[in-house]
C-alpha positions in Angstrom: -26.2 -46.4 8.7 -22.7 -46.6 9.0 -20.3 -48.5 6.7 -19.5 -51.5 8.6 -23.0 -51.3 10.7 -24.4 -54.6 9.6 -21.5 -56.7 9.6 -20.8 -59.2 12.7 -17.1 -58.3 12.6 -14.4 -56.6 10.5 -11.3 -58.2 10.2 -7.8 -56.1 10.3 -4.7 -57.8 8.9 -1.4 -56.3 8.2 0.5 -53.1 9.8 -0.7 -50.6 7.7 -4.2 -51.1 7.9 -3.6 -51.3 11.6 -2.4 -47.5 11.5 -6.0 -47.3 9.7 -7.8 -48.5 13.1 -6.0 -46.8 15.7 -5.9 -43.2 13.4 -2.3 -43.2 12.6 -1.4 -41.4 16.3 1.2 -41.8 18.7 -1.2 -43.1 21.7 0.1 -44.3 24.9 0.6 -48.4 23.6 -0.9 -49.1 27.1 -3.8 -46.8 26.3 -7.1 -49.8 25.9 -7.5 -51.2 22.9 -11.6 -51.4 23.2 -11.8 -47.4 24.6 -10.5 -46.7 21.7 -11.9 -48.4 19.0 -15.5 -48.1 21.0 -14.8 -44.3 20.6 -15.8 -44.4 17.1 -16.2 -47.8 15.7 -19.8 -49.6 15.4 -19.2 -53.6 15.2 -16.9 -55.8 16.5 -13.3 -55.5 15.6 -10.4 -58.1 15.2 -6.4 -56.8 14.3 -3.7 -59.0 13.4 -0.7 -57.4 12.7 2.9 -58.0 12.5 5.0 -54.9 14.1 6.3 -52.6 11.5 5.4 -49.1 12.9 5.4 -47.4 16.2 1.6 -46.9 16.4 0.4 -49.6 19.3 -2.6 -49.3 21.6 -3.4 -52.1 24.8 -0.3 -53.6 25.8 -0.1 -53.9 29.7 2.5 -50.6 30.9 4.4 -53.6 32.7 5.2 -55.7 29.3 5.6 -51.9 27.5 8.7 -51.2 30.1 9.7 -55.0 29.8 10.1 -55.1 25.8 11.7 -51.5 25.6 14.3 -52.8 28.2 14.8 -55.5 25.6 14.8 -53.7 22.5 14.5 -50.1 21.6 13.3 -50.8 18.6 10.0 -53.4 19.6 7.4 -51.0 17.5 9.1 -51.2 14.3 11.4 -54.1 13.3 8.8 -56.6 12.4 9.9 -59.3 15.5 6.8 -59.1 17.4 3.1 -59.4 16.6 -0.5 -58.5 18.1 -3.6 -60.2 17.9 -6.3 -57.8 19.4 -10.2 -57.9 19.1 -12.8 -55.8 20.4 -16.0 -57.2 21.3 -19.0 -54.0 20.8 -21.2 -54.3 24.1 -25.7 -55.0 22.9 -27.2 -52.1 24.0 -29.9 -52.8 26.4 -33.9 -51.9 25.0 
């Protein structure tokens, strides 16, 4: 059994423990949230994070272009916020 295998959901809070989730990369921020956190992760999954770093995963390419217009700096300066969850599909017996 995995860590976090019999729990009903794990909670995320804070930037840094975001970075945890999404493996500290540099993804695509309109690569899906739920591809990759079903890529390796075995329960449900829920982030809330206030913006301090650049790593950021499922936000539609069409807000990404809006925000950078906006603000060059949108990743980092702590202005904006995500809540994200992932919901882990029952397999079917």
């Amino acid at each position: 059994d995995s860590f976090f295998s019999k729990d009903s959901l794990v909670i995320f809070k804070g930037d840094a423990n975001y970075r945890r989730l999404v493996l500290a990369k540099m993804w695509s921020p309109s690569k899906p949230f739920h591809e990759l956190i079903a890529s390796y992760f075995v329960t449900n999954v829920l982030a809330l994070r206030t913006m301090k770093s650049d790593c950021i995963v499922g936000v539609d390419a069409a807000v990404v272009d809006k925000v950078e217009n906006e603000d060059v700096h949108w990743r980092h300066n702590g202005k904006r916020g995500v809540i994200q969850c992932y919901v882990k599909q029952k397999q079917e017996t």
